[in-house]
C-alpha positions as CSV (number, residue, x, y, z in Angstrom):
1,X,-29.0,4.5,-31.6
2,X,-28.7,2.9,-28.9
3,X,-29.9,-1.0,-29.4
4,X,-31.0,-1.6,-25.7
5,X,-32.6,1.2,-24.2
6,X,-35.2,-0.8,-22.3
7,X,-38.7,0.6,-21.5
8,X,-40.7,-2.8,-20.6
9,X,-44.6,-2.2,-20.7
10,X,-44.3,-4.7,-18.0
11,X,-42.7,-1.9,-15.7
12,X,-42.2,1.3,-17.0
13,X,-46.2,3.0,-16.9
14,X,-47.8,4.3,-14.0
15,X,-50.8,6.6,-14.6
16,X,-50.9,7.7,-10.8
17,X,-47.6,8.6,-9.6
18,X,-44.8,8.6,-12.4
19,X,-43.4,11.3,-13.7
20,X,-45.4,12.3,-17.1
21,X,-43.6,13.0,-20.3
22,X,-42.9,9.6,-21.4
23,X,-43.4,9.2,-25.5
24,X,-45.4,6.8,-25.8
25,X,-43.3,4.0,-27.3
26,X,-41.6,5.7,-30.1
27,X,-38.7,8.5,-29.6
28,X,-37.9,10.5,-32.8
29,X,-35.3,13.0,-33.6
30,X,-32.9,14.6,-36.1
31,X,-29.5,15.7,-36.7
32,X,-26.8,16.2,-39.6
33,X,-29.3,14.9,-42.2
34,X,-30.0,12.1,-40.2
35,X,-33.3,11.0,-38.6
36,X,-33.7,9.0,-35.1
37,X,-36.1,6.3,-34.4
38,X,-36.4,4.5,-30.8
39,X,-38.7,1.8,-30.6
40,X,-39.5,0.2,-26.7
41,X,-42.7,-1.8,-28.0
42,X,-42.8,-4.2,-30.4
43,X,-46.9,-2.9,-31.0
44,X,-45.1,0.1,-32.2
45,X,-43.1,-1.2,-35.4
46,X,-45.8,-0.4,-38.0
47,X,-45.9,3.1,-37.0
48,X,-42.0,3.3,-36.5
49,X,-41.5,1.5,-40.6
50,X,-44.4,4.3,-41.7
51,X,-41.9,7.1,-40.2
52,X,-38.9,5.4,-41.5
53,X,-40.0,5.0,-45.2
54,X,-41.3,8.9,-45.1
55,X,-37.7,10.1,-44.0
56,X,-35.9,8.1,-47.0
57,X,-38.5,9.4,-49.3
58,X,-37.7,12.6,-48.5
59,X,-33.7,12.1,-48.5
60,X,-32.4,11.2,-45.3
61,X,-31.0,8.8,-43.7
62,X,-32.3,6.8,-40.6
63,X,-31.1,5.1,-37.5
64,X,-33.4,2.9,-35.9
65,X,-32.8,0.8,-32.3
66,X,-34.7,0.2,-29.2
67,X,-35.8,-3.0,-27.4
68,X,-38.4,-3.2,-29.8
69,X,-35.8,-4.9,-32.6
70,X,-34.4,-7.6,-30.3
71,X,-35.3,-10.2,-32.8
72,X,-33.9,-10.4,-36.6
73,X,-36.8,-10.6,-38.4
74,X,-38.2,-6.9,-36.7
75,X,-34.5,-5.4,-37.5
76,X,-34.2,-7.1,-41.5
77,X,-37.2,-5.0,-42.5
78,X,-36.1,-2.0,-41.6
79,X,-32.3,-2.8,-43.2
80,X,-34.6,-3.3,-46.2
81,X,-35.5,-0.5,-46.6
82,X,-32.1,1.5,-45.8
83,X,-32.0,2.1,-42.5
84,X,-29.0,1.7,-39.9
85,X,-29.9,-0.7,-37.4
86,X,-28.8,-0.9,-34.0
87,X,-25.6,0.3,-32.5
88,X,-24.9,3.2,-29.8
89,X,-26.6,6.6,-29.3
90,X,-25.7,8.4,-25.9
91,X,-28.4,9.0,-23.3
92,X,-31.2,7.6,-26.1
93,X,-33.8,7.5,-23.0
94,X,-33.9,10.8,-22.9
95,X,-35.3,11.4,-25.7
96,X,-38.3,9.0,-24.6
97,X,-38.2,11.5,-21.5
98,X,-35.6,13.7,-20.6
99,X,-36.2,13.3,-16.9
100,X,-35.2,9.5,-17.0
101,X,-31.6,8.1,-16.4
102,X,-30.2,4.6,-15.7
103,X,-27.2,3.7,-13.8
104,X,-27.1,0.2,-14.6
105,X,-28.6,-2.3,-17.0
106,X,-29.2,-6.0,-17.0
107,X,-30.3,-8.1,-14.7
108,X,-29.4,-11.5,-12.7
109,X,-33.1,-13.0,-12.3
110,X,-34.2,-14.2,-16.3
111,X,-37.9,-14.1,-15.9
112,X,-39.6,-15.5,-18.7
113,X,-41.8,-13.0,-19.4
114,X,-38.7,-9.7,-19.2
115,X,-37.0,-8.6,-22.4
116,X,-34.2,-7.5,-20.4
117,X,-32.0,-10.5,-20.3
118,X,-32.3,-11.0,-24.0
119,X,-31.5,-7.4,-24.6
120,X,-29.2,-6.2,-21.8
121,X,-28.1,-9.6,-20.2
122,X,-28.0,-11.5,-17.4
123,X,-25.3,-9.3,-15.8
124,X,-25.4,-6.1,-14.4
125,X,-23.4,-3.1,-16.0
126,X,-22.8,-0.8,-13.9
127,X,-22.9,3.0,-15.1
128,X,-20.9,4.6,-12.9
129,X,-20.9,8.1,-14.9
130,X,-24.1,7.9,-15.1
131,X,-26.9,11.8,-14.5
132,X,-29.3,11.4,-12.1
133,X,-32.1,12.6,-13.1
134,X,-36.5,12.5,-11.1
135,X,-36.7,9.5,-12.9
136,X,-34.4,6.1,-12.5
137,X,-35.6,3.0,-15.0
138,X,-32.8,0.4,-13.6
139,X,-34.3,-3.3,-13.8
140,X,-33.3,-3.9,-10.1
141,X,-32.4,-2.0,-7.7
142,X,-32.0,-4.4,-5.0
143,X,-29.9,-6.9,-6.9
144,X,-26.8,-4.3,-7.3
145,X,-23.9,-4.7,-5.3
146,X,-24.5,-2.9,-1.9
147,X,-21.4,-0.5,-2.5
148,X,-23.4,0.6,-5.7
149,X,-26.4,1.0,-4.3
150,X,-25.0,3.6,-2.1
151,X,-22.9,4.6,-4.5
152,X,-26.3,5.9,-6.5
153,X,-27.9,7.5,-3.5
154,X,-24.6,9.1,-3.0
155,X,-24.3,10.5,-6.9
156,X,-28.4,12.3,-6.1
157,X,-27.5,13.4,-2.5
158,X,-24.5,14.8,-4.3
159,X,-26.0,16.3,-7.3
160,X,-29.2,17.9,-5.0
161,X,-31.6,15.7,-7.1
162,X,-34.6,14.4,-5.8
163,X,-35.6,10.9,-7.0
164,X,-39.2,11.3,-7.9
165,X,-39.7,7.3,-9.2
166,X,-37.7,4.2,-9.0
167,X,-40.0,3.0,-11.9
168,X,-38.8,-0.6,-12.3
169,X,-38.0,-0.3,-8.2
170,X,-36.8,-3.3,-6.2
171,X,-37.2,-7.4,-6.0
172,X,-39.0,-9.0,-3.5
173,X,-36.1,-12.0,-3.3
174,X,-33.3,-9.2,-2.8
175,X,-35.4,-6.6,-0.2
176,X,-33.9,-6.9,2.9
177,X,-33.8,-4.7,5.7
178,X,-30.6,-2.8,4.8
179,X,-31.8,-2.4,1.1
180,X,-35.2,-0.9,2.7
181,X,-33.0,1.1,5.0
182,X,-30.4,2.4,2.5
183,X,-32.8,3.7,0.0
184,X,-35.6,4.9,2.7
185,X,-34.8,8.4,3.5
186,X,-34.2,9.0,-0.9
187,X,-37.1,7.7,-2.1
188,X,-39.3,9.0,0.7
189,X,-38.0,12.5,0.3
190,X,-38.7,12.8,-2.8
191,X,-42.3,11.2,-2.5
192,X,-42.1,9.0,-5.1
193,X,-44.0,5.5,-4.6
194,X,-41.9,2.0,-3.6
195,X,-42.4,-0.4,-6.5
196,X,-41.5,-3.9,-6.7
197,X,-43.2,-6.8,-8.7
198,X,-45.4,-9.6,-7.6
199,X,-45.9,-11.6,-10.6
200,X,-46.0,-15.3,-9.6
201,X,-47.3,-17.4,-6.9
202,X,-43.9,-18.6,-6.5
203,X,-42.9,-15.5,-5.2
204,X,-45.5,-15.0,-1.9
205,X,-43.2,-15.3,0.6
206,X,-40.6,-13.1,-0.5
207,X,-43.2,-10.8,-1.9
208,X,-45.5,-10.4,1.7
209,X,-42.3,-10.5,3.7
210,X,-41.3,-6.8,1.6
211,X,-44.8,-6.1,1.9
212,X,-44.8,-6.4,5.4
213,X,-41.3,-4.2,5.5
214,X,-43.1,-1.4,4.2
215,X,-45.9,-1.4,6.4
216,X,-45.4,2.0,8.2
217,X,-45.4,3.8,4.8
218,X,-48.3,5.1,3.3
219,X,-50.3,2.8,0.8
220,X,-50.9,5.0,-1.8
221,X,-46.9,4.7,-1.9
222,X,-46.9,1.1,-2.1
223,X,-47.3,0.4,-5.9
224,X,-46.8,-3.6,-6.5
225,X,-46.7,-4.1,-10.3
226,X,-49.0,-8.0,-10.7
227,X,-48.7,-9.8,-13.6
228,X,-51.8,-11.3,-14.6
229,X,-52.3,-14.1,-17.3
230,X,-49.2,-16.2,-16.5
231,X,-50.9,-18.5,-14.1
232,X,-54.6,-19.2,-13.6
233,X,-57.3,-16.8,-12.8
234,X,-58.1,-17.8,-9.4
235,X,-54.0,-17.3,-8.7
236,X,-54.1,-14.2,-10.4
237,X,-57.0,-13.2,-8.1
238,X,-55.2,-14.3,-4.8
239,X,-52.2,-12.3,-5.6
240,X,-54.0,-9.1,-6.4
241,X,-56.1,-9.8,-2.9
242,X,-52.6,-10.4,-1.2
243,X,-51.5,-7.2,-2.3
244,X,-54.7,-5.4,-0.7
245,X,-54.6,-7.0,2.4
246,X,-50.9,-6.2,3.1
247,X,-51.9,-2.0,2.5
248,X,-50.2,-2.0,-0.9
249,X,-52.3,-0.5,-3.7
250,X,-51.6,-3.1,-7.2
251,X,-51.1,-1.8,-10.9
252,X,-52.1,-4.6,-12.9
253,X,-50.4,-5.8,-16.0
254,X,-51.6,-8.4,-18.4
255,X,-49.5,-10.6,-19.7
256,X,-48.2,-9.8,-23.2
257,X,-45.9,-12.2,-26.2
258,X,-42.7,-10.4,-26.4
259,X,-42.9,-9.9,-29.8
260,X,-46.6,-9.0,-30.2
261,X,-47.4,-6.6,-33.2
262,X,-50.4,-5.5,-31.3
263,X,-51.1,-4.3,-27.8
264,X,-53.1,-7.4,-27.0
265,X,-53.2,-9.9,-24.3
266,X,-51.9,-13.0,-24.3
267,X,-54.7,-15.1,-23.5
268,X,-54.0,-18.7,-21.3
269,X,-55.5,-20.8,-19.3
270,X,-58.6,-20.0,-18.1
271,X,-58.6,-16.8,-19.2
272,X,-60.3,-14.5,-22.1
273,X,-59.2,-11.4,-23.2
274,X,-62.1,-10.0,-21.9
275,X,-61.9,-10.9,-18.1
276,X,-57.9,-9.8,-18.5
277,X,-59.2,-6.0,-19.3
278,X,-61.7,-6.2,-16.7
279,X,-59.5,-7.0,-13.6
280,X,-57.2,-4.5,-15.0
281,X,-59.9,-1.4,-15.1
282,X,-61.0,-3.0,-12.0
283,X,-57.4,-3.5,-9.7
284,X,-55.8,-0.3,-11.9
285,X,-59.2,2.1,-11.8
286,X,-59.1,1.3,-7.6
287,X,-62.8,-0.4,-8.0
288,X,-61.4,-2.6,-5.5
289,X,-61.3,0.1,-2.7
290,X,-65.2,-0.3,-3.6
291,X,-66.0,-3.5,-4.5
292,X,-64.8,-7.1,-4.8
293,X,-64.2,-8.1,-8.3
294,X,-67.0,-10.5,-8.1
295,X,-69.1,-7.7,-8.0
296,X,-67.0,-5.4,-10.7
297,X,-69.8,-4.5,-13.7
298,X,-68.3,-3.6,-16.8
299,X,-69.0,-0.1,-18.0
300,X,-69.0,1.2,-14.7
301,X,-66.4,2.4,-12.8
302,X,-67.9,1.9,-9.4
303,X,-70.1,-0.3,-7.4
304,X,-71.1,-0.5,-4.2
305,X,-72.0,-4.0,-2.9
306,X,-74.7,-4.9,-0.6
307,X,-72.7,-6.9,1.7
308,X,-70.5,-3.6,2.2
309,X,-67.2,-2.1,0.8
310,X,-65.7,-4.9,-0.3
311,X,-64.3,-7.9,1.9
312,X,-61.1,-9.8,-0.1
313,X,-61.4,-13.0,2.2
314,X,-61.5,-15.6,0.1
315,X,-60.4,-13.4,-3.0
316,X,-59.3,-15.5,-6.3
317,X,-61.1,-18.5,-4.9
318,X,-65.2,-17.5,-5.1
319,X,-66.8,-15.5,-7.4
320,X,-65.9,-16.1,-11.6
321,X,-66.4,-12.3,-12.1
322,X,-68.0,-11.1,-16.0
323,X,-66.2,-12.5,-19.2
């Protein structure tokens, strides 16, 4: 099983343009009177100990892994009860979905809020015999060496594959012009949207300068992934609105703990757990094509302002929006 096959909620789910036939959060198979158990979410242990304890009752023997059992605690009760814990199991993301590959793992940035350093390291490895396959989960594709960049596009050109989704995609601090160049005529062929993340104010300039890089591509192809809940509303607000105005289209993410045992929010600052669900159905249900979130009404999934279709001047700075 392999112990670091990373599927962050933060960047792995995209209702609109991924590739369907992910799991869900918990892979399961068997072989040689063994059964299989891959965990990405932390939310999902409860369910994943329920499967473990039926297949010892009934005789066999379990392996559990995933990113799910970074920390001791999660992996000692499942050794409790008898299972193997951790260690290798080839290819174990496809059996979350057999369309996904990775050709490298780790990466260099450490944000606070990633699993991936604590489970794959602040290093890259580089996967050089790696299968392309429609859907590529690396953590950064901008960060990797320039020869292995090209050495990826080269192994899909090569193997007639058409990359449908860069789902983690590329970092604002590492997009340059040659990385938007090098990967352009790849992930444009095969129609999949440009992803990177915009998940702190820190971040604007690098963030509007890809923006701005991308501005002759179509914005329902511009998919920027904005953490919400790490920083104040209001910045929350501006970053989303930032997104708008540079043609990009924003999937919203709330911030969650990395070891939460339910798929809740993490509420800070200013927030409630409330307003973090609504500006998610608002940014990730495209209300905002309709209506500032000011404006947003909860248990609708439009409305139409008076003052128009929905102005983002001033956006994160007026307007508290419903709690």
């Amino acid at each position: 099983m392999e112990s670091n096959e990373v599927l962050r909620d933060l960047r792995v789910v995209d209702r609109g343009a991924a590739v369907s036939g992910w799991s869900g959060g918990i892979a399961q198979w068997w072989g040689n009177d063994w059964s299989y158990l891959s965990v990405a979410f932390t939310w999902k242990l409860d369910e994943a100990y329920q499967r473990a304890a039926f297949e010892r009752a009934r005789g066999l023997n379990v392996a559990v892994g995933g990113p799910a059992l970074f920390l001791r605690p999660m992996r000692e009760r499942f050794e409790d009860l008898g299972c193997a814990v951790g260690g290798e199991y080839p290819e174990a993301v496809t059996k979350h979905n057999p369309e996904a590959t990775f050709a490298s793992r780790g990466c260099p940035v450490n944000c606070s809020f990633c699993i991936v350093p604590a489970m794959e390291g602040r290093k890259f490895t580089l996967i050089d015999g790696f299968t392309p396959r429609p859907i590529l989960c690396d953590n950064n594709l901008s960060g990797l060496p320039a020869d292995y960049q090209d050495f990826i596009i080269r192994r899909y050109r090569e193997s007639g594959t058409a990359l449908r989704d860069a789902n983690s995609g590329f970092e604002p601090a590492t997009f340059t012009p040659d990385v938007y160049a090098r990967w352009r005529s790849l992930v444009n062929e095969g129609r999949g949207p440009w992803r990177f993340a915009y998940d702190e104010s820190s971040e604007r300039r690098e963030a509007i300068a890809a923006m701005r890089m991308l501005a002759d591509e179509p914005s329902k192809r511009k998919r920027v992934y904005v953490l919400i809940g790490n920083e104040p509303f209001s910045e929350c607000l501006a970053r989303i609105g930032e997104t708008i105005a540079e043609g990009c289209e924003p999937h919203v993410q709330p911030l969650m703990k990395l070891n939460a045992l339910r798929k809740r929010a993490w509420v800070r600052f200013d927030w409630t757990e409330q307003r973090l669900r609504d500006v998610a159905r608002w940014a990730n249900g495209f209300v905002w094509k309709r209506a500032d979130f000011k404006d947003y009404e909860r248990g609708r999934k439009t409305r139409v302002p008076t003052h128009g279709q929905g102005s983002f001047e001033g956006m994160g700075t007026t307007g508290e929006g419903p709690r």
